[in-house]
TORNUDREN-200527 format. One record per residue (C-alpha): residue number from 1; x negated, y negated, z negated. Coordinates in pm, 1 decimal. Each point is the difference from the previous one (the first is absolute). Example, Ala and Ser with C-alpha at 12.3 -4.5 7.8 and 13.67 -1.06 7.14 Angstrom:
2
{1 {-1230.0 450.0 -780.0}}
{2 {-137.0 -344.0 66.0}}
This chain:
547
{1 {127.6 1278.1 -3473.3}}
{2 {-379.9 66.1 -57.4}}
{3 {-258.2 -293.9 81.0}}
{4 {-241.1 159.1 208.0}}
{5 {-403.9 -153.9 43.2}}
{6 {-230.3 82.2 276.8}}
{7 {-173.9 293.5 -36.9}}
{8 {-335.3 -69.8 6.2}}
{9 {-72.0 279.9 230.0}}
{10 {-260.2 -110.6 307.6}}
{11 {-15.1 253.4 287.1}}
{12 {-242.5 -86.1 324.0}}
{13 {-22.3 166.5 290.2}}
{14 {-198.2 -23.6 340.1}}
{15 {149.9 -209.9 262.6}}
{16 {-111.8 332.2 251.9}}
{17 {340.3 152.9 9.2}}
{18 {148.4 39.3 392.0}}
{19 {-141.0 -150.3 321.6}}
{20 {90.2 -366.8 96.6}}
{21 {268.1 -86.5 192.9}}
{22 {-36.6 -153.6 337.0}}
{23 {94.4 -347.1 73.3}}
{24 {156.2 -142.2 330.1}}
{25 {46.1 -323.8 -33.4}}
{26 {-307.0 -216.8 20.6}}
{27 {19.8 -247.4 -319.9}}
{28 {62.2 306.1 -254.4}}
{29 {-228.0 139.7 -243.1}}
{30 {22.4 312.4 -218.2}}
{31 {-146.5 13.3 -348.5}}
{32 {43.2 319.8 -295.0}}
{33 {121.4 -145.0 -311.8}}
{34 {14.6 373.5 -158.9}}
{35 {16.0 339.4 -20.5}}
{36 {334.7 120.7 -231.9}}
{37 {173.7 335.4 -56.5}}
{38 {345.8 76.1 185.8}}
{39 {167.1 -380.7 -89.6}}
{40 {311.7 -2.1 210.6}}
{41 {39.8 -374.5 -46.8}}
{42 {-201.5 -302.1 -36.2}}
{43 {103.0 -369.6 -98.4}}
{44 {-153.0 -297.8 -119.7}}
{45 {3.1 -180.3 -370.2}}
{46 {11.8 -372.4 46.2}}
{47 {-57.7 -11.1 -406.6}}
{48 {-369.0 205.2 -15.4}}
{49 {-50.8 -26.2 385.2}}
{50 {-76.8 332.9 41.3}}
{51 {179.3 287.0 204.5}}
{52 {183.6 233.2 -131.3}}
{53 {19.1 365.9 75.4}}
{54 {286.4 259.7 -88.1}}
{55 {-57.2 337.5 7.9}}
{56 {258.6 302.2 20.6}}
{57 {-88.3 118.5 -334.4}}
{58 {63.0 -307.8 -137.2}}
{59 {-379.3 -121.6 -45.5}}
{60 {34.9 -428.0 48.8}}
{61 {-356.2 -128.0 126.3}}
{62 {-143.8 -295.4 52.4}}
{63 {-280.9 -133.8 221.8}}
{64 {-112.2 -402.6 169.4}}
{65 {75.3 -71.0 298.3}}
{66 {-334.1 -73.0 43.3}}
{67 {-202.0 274.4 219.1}}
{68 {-325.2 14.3 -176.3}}
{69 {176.0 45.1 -305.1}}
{70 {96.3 376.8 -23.8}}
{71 {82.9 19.6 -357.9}}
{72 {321.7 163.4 -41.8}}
{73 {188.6 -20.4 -326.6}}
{74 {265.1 244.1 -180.5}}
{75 {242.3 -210.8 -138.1}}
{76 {240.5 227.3 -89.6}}
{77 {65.8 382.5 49.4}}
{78 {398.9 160.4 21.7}}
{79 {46.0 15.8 -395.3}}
{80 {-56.3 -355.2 -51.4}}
{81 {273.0 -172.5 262.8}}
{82 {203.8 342.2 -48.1}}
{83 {143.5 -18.7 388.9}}
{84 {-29.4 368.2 100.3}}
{85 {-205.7 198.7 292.2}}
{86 {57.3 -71.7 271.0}}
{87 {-101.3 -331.7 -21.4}}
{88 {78.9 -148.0 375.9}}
{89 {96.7 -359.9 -94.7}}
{90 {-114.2 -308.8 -75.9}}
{91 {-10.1 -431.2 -5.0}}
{92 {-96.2 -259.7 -216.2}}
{93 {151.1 -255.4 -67.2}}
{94 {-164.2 -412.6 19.3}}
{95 {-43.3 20.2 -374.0}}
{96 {-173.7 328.9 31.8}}
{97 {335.8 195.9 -152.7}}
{98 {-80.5 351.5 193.0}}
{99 {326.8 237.3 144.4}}
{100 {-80.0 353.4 33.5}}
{101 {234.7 267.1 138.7}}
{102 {-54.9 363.1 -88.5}}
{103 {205.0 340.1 35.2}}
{104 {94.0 195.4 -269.7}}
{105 {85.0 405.5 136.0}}
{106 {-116.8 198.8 -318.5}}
{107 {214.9 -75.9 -234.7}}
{108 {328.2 128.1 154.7}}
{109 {-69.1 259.5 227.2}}
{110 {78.7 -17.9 351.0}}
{111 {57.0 -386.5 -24.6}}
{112 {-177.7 -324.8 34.5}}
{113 {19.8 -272.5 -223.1}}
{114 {-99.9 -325.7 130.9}}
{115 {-187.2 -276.6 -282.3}}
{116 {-89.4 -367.3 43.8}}
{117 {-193.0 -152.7 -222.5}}
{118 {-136.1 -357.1 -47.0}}
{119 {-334.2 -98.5 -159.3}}
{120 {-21.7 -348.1 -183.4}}
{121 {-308.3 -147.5 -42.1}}
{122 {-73.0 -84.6 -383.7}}
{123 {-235.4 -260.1 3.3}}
{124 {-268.7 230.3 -97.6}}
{125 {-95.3 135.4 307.6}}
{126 {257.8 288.6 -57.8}}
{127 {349.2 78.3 73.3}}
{128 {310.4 83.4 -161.8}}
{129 {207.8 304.4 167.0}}
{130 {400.0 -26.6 65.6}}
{131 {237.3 209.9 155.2}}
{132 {200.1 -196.4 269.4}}
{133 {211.0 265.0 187.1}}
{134 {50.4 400.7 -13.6}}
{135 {141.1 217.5 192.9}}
{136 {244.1 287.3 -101.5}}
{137 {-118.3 309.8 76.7}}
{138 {90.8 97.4 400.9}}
{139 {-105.3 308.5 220.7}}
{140 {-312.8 58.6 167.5}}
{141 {-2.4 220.8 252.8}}
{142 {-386.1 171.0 -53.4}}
{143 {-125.9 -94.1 291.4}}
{144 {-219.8 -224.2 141.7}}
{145 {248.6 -223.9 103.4}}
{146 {66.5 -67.2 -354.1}}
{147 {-99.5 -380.0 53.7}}
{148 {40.4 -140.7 -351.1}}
{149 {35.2 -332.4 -120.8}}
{150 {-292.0 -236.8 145.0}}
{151 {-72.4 -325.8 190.7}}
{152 {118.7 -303.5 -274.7}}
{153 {-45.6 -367.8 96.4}}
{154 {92.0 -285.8 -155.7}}
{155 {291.0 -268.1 120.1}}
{156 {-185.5 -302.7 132.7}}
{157 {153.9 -180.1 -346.5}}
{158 {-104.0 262.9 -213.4}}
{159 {319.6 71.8 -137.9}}
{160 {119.1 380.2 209.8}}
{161 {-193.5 267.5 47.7}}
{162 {58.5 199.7 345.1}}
{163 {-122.9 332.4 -40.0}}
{164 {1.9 295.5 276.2}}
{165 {149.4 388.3 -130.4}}
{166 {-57.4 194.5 278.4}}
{167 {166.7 293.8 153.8}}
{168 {72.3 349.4 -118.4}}
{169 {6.4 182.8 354.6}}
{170 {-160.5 -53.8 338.8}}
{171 {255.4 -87.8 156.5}}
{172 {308.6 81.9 -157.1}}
{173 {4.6 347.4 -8.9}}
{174 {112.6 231.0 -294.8}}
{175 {-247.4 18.7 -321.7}}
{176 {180.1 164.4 -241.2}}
{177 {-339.6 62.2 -201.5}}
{178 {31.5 371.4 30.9}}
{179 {408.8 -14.4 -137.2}}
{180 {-43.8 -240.6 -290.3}}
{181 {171.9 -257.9 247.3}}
{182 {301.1 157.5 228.7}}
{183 {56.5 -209.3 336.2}}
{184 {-258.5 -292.2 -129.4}}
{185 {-192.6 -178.7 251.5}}
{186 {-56.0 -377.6 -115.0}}
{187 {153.1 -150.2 -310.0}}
{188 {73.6 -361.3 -108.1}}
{189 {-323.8 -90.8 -160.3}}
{190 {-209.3 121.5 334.7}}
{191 {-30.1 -130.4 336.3}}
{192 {69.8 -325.8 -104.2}}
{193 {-172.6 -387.0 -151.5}}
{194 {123.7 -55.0 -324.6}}
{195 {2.4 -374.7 -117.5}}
{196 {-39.2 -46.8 -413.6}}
{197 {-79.8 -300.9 -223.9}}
{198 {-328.3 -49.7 -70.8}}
{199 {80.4 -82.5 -379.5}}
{200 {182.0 305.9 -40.6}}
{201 {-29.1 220.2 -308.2}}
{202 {70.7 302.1 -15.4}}
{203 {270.6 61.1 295.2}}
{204 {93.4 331.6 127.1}}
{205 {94.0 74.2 403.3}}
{206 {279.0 242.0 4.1}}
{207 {3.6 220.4 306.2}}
{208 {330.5 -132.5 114.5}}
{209 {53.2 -223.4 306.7}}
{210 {274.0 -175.9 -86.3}}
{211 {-124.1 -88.6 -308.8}}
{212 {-316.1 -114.0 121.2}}
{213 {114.7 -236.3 230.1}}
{214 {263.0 -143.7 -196.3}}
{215 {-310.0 -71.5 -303.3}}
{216 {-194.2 -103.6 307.3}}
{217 {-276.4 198.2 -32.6}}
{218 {58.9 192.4 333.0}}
{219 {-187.0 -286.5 266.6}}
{220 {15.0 198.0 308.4}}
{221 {21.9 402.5 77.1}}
{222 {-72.5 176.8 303.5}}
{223 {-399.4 2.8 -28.8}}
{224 {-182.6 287.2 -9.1}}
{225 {-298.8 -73.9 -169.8}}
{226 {-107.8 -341.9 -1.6}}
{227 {-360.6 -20.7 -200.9}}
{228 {-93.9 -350.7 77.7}}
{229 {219.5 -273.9 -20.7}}
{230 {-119.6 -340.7 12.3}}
{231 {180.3 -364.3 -2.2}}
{232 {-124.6 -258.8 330.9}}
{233 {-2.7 -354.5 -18.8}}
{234 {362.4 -48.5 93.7}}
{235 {94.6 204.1 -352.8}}
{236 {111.9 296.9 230.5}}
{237 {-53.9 375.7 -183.5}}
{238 {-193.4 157.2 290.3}}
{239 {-58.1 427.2 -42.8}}
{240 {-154.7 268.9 179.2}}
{241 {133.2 324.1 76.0}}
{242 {-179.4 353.7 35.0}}
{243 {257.5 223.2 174.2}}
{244 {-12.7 389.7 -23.0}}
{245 {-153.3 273.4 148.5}}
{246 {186.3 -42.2 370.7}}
{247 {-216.8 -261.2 226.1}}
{248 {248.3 -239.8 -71.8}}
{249 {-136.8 -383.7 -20.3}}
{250 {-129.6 -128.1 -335.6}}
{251 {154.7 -299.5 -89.1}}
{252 {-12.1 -361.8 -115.6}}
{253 {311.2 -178.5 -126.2}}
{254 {143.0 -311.1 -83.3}}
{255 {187.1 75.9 -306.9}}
{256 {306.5 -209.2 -151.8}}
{257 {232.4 49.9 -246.4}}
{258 {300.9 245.4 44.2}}
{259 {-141.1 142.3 350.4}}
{260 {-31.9 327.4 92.8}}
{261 {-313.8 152.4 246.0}}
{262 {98.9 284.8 102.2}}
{263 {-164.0 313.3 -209.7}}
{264 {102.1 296.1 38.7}}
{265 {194.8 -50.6 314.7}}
{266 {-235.1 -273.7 190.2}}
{267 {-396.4 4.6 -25.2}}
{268 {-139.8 -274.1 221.2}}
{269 {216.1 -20.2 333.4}}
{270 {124.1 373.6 22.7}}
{271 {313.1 158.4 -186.8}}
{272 {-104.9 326.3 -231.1}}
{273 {97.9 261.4 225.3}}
{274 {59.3 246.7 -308.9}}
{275 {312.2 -175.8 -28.9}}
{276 {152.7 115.2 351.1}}
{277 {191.4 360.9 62.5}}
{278 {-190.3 82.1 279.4}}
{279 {-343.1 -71.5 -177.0}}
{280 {-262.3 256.7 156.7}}
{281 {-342.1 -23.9 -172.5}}
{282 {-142.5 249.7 217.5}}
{283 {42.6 -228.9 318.8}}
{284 {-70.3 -307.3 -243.8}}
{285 {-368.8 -172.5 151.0}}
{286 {-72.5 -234.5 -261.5}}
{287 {-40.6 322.1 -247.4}}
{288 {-403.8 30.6 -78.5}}
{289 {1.7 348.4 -145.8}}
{290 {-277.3 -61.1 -216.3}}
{291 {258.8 -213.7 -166.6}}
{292 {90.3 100.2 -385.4}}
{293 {384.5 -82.7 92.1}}
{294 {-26.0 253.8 279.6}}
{295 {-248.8 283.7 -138.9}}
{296 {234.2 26.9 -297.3}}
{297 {336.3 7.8 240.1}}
{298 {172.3 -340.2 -91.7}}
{299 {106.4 -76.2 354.2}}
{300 {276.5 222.3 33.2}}
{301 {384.7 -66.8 198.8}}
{302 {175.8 -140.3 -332.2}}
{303 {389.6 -22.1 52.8}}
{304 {14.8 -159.0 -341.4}}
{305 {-196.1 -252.5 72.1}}
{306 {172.3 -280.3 -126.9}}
{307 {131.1 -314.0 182.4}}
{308 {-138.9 -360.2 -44.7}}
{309 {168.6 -211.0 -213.8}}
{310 {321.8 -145.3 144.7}}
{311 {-40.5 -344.1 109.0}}
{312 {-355.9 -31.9 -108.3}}
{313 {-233.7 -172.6 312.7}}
{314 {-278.8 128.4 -6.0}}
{315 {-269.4 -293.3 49.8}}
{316 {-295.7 140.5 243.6}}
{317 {-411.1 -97.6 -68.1}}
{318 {-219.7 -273.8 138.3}}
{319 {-45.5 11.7 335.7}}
{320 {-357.0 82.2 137.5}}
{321 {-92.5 -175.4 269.2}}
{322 {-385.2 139.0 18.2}}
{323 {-278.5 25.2 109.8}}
{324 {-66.7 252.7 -299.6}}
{325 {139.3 249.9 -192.6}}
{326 {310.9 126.1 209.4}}
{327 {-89.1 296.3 157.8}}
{328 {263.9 243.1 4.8}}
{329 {99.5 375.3 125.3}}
{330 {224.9 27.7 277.9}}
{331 {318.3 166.6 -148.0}}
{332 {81.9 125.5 365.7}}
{333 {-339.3 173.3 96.9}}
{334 {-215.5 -2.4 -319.5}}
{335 {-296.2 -272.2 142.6}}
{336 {-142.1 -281.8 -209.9}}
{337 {59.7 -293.1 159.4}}
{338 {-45.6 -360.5 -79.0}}
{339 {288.0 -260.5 -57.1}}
{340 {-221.4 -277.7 179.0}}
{341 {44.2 211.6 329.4}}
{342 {326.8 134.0 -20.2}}
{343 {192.2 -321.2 -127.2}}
{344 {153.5 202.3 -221.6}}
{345 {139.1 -193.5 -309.8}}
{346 {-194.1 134.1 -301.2}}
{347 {19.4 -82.0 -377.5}}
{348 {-218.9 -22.0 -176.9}}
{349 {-258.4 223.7 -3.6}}
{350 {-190.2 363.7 130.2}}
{351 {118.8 304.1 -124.6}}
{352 {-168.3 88.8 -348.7}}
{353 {-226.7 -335.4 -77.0}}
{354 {118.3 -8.4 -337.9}}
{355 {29.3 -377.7 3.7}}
{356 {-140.6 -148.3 -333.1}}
{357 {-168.7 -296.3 -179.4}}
{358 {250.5 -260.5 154.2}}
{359 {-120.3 -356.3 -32.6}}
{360 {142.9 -360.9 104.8}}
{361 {-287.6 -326.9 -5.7}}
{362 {258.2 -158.4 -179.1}}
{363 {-250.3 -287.1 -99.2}}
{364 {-96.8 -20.1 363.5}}
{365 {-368.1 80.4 -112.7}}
{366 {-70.8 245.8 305.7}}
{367 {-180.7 -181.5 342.0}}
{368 {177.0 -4.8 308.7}}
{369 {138.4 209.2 182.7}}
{370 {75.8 148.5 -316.3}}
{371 {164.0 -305.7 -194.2}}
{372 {301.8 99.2 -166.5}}
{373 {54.0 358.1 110.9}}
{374 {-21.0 320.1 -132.4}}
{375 {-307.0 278.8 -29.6}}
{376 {160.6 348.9 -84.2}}
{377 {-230.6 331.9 -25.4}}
{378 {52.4 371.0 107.0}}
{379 {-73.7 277.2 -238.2}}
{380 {1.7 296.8 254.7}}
{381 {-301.3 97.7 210.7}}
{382 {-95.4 233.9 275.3}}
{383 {-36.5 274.5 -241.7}}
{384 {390.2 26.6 -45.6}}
{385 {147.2 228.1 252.2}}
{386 {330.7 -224.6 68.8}}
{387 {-193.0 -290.8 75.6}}
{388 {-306.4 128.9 207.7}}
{389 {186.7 19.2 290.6}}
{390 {20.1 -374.2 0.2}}
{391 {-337.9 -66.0 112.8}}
{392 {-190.5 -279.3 -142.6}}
{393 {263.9 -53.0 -286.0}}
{394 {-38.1 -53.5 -390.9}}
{395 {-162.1 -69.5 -274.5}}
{396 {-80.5 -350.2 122.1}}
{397 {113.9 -376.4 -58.5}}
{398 {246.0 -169.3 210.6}}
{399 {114.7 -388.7 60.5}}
{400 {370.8 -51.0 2.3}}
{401 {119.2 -322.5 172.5}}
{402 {383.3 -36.9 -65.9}}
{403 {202.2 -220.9 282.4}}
{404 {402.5 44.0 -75.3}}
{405 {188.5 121.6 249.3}}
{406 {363.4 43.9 94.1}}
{407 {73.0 265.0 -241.6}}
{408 {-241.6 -92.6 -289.1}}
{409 {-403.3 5.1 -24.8}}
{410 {-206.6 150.3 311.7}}
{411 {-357.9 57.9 -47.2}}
{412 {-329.5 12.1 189.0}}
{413 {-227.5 252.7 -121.2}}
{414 {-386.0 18.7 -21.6}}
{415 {-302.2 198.8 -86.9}}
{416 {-251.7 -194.0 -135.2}}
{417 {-157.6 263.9 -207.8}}
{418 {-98.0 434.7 -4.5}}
{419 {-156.0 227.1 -199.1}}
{420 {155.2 -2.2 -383.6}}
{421 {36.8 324.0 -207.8}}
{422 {337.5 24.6 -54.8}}
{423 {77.2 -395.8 -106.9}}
{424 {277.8 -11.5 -193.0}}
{425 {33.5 -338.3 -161.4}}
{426 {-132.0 -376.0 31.4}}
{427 {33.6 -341.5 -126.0}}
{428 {-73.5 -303.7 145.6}}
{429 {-198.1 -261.1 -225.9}}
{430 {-110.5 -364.4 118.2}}
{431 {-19.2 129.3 351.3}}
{432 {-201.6 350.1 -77.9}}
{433 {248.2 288.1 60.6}}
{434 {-136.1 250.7 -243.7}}
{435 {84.2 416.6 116.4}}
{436 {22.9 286.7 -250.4}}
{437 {-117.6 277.8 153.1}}
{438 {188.3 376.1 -145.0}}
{439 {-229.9 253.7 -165.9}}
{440 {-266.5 99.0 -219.4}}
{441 {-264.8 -150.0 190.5}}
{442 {180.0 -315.3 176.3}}
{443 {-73.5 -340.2 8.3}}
{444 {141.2 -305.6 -28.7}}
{445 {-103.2 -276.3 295.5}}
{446 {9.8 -356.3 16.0}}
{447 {51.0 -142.2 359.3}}
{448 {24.7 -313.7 77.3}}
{449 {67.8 -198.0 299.1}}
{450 {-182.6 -339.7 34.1}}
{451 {-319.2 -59.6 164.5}}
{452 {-258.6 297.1 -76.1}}
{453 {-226.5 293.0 107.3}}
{454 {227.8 239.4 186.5}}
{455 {-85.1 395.4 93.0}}
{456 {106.7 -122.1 351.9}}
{457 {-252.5 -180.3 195.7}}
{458 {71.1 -351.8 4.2}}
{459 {-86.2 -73.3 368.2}}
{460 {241.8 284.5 173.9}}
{461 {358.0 -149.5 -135.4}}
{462 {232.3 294.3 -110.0}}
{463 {293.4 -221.0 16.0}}
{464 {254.2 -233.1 239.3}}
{465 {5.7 -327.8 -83.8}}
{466 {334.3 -114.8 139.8}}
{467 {103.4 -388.7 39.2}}
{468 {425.1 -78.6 97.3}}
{469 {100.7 -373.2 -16.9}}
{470 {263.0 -87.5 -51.6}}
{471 {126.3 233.9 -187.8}}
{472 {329.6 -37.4 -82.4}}
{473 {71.3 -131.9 300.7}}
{474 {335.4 25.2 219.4}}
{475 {-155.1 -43.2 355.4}}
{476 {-351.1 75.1 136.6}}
{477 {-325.1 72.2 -176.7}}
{478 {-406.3 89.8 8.2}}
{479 {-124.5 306.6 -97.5}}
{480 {-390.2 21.1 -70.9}}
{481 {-144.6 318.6 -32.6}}
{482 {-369.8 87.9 -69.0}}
{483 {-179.7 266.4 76.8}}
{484 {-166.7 295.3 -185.3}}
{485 {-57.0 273.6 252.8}}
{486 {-75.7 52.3 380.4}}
{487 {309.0 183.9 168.5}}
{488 {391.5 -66.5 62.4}}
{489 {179.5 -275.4 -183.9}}
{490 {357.3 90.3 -17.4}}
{491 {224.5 -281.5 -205.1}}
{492 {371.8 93.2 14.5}}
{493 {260.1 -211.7 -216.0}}
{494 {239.7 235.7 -125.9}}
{495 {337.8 -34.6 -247.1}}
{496 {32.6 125.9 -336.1}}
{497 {182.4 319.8 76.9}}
{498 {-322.7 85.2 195.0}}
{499 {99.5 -121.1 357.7}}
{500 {-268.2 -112.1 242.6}}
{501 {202.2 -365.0 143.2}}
{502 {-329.1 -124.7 204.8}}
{503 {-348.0 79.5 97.4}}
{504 {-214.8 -279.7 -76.5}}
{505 {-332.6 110.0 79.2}}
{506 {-116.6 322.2 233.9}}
{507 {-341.7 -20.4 86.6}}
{508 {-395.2 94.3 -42.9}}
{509 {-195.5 -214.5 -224.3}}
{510 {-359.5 -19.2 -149.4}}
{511 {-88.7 -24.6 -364.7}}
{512 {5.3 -369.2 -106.8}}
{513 {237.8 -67.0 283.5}}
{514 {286.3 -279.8 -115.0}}
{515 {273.9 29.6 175.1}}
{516 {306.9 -279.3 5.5}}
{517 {335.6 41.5 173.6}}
{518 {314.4 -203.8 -27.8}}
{519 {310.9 254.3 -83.8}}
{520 {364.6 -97.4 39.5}}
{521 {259.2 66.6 -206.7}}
{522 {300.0 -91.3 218.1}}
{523 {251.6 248.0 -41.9}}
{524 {-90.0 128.2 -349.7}}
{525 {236.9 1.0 -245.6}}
{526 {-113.2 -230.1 -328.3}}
{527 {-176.7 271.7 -214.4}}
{528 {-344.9 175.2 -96.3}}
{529 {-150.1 140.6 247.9}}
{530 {-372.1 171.3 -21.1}}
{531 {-321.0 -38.3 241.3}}
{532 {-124.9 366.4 9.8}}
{533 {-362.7 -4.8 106.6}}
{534 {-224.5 264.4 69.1}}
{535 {-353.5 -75.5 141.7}}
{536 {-239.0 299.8 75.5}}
{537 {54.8 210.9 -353.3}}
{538 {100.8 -338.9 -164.0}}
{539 {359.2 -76.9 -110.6}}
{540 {178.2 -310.1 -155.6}}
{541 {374.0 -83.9 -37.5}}
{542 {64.5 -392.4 2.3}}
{543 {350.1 -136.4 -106.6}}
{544 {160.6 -241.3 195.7}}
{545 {313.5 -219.3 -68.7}}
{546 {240.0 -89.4 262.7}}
{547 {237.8 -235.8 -97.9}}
């Protein structure tokens, strides 16, 4: 394989490109590291210290981490790493070896061809190009559900290589690619993590299942189209989910070997209802007509829609337990409602975020509150006409705190930032999480967390500060809460499945208030449980450990 130098290629453009983003938590601070053209993913080169940028087309730029250093760099172009448009993948490694994932659909018509390719670093500031895996050619179906091979991340050893081949359909409807395909909806190599060596040379995927899981390539099937997977502390694979065009819940998944979650028959916490005889789409709520699925007629009553897999489980999202992000519409009357108010269980996420740009502080480099946990962003904004019903949702940053629960990991979801374009990657790097913004005139931020000049004011707190001790605990214990904003406190200590157990607090306070109570937790059954807090337009969600 060719050795390939940098080019020596210097491109730099203004730091002007789209408006800042808003911050709501007091200690952050918001910096543009550069302007770029339509990257899709970003990651970070402990070798040269410098991000990297990878474009659809295949362009591989790089740029410091530093913000007043806007000097992007073309390091190499399509031609010279040979991994096909679309480009929609990538890591690197510790030793600066780069993985790329790209799509092949010109070369056999009417199919995709998936590529992964590893760059390793010669010594000379370049890279030498290898094929690790390809695909055989399998059907697209020419729409744009045609998800592609994407999201790749690296085993916490180095040695596998997870990477995400999205789905061919919506939601498991027929694409037969205008007859090329009779009766095909998804295939083996879609809707599914694929696990491959990452010292492979020169393997090819066939589009069989048995024969992938037997090799052990097939990791875990049943997801629709998960473009960000990351790996926490704990070594747990971690992915997010963007369901289709029905206001079904995005999700956020623990993923594990040989599982199955759901797709097509299960998205979030509802059953596909394409898959029952009596299927109506006409009386069907959650239908947003402005949908592509619907304008082009692929909710229809299907009698050969096909059954799900004898004997499979089918292993449901993270739990949501608020106080953001789970809004939903009311299958029975059409409202948006939220999940906080209802109790109604909810994973993970509202209808059409478009989770991406999972990360874990692995290296426990974040400040608390947010030691440890995960940041994930949302690509879709109010200009998108499935998700502007969901007032006050998208294209922002949230906090994940994970607590595990009886059935696996439960979450508690924040905002803690607003106002991206269209974010669609990030990396976190010595405790700056840095976002790739989509498009020809997006940005790339650097926020960080620690002490700093915030867009808030510092002396109005946006933000419950929460004290329990002790906590685990198996009999009483003090809850603290202070203060942000005149009005009703309301503290309610609910289970995982989204059941209120106790009130804790009801009662009018005034900004800067502290307020302690004792709480019992005599008749509790040994579990998680959450403190759900809302104070004036202020939410938090507190775990607490019975034991």
């Amino acid at each position: 394989m060719h050795r390939l130098f940098v080019i020596s290629v210097l491109v730099l453009l203004p730091a002007m490109a789209s408006s800042q983003p808003t911050l709501l938590l007091d200690s952050m601070t918001v910096s543009a590291t550069a302007s770029q053209i339509n990257a899709v993913r970003i990651d970070y080169d402990p070798v040269s210290e410098h991000l990297w940028l990878a474009g659809l087309g295949g362009d591989l730029v790089s740029v410091s981490p530093d913000p007043s250093n806007h000097l992007l760099t073309i390091r190499y172009r399509s031609a010279d790493h040979g991994v096909p448009a679309p480009l929609m993948g990538m890591d690197i490694a510790s030793d600066g070896t780069i993985f790329l994932v790209g799509n092949d659909a010109g070369t056999r018509s009417g199919h995709n061809i998936g590529i992964v390719r590893r760059g390793v670093p010669d010594g000379q500031g370049g890279h030498v190009w290898q094929t690790v895996a390809t695909t055989v050619p399998y059907p697209r179906s020419a729409t744009p559900f045609d998800h592609n091979m994407n999201a790749i991340v690296l085993s916490p050893d180095e040695q596998w290589l997870y990477v995400n081949s999205g789905s061919r359909t919506d939601h498991g409807e027929l694409q037969e690619n205008n007859g090329q395909f009779p009766g095909a909806r998804e295939v083996p190599l879609t809707s599914a993590i694929l696990r491959i060596p990452a010292d492979g040379n020169d393997l090819v995927l066939e589009d069989d299942l048995n024969w992938l899981t037997q090799q052990g390539y097939l990791f875990a099937d049943g997801t629709r189209n998960s473009f960000s997977l990351a790996f926490d502390a704990q070594g747990r694979l971690f992915g997010t989910e963007n369901s289709g065009d029905r206001d079904d819940e995005e999700e956020i998944n623990l993923l594990e070997e040989g599982r199955h979650y759901g797709f097509p028959w299960r998205m979030g916490l509802t059953d596909t209802p394409m898959q029952f005889g009596s299927y109506d789409p006409a009386t069907d709520l959650l239908l947003n007509p402005s949908s592509y699925a619907v304008q082009n007629g692929h909710f229809y009553n299907d009698p050969t829609y096909p059954a799900p897999p004898a004997g499979v489980v089918f292993v449901d999202p993270i739990l949501n337990l608020g106080p953001h992000a789970n809004l939903y519409r009311d299958p029975l009357g059409g409202a948006i409602l939220d999940a906080d108010n209802t109790g109604r269980p909810f994973a993970t996420l509202t209808s059409h975020r478009s989770p991406l740009g999972l990360v874990f502080d692995v290296s426990e480099d974040l400040p608390s509150p947010l030691t440890g946990d995960a940041l994930v962003l949302s690509w879709t904004g109010p200009e998108s006409d499935l998700l502007a019903p969901y007032s006050g949702e998208g294209e922002d940053l949230l906090h994940i705190t994970l607590a595990e629960g009886a059935n696996g990991p439960v979450a508690s979801v924040e905002q803690i930032a607003t106002g991206f374009t269209n974010p669609i990657d990030a990396v976190l790097v010595d405790g700056m999480l840095y976002v790739l913004e989509y498009g020809s005139n997006a940005q790339v931020w650097q926020i960080g967390f620690g002490e700093g000049t915030s867009t808030q004011d510092p002396l109005i707190p946006t933000s419950l500060a929460v004290d329990v001790w002790p906590n685990p605990a198996s009999g009483p214990r003090t809850v603290r809460i202070s203060i942000p904003q005149t009005g009703r406190v309301l503290a309610r200590l609910v289970a995982v499945d989204g059941r209120e157990v106790r009130t804790v607090i009801d009662q009018t306070a005034t900004s800067g208030d502290v307020i302690t109570v004792p709480v019992a937790s005599d008749g509790l059954p040994a579990g998680v449980y959450f403190l759900a807090i809302t104070a004036g337009s202020v939410q938090k969600v507190h775990p607490v450990f019975v034991q």
